[in-house]
N, C-alpha and C positions, 0 to 999 in steps of 0.2 A: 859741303866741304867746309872744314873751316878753318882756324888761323892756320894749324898745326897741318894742313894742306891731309888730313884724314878724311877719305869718306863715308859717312854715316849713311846706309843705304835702305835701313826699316828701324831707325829710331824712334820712328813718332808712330808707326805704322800699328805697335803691339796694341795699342789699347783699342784702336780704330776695329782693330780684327778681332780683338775680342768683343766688342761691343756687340760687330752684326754677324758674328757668328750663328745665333743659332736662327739669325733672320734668311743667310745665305746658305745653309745646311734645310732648313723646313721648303724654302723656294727650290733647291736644287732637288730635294725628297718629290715635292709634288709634279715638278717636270718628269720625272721617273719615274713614276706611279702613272702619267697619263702615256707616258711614250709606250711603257709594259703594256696598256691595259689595248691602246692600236696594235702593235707589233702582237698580242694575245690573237685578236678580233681580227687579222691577215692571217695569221695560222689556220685558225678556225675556218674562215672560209675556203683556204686552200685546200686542208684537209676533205673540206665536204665536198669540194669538187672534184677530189682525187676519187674518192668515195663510189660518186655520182657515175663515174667514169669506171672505175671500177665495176660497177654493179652494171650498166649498158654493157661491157665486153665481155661478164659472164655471161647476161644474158643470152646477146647474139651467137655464143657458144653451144647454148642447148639446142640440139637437134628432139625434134618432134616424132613420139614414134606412134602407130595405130596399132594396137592389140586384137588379134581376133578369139574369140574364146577355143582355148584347148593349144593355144600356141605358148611356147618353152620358151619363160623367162628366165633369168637368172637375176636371183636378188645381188644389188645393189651392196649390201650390209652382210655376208652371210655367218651365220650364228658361231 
């Protein structure tokens, strides 16, 4: 504040921020580069457990069958 009872509230502040600008833009970049590269690497494992799981409930879905020779399949794919 001063005589004229105005208050000056980032007078002195302009140069200070430009100063450490590109010190507080490169530090906030690399907090953000390591938080992506965790929240990447939680995905990833997620995914493969979804995967994992996935592939266990197909499997336990396949029924086993015994073929005797001269017995009527019906292909799977047909042409």
């Amino acid at each position: 504040m001063n005589d004229d009872c105005e208050v000056k509230v980032l007078e002195y502040h302009y140069d200070i921020v430009e100063k450490n600008f590109q010190a507080v833009a490169t530090n906030y970049l690399q907090e953000l580069k390591i938080k992506l590269k965790k929240y990447y690497q939680m995905t990833e494992r997620n995914s493969n457990c979804r995967m994992d799981k996935a592939i266990l409930d197909h499997d336990e879905k396949i029924k086993r069958f015994e073929f005797n020779i001269a017995d009527y399949v019906f292909p799977d794919h047909p042409k």
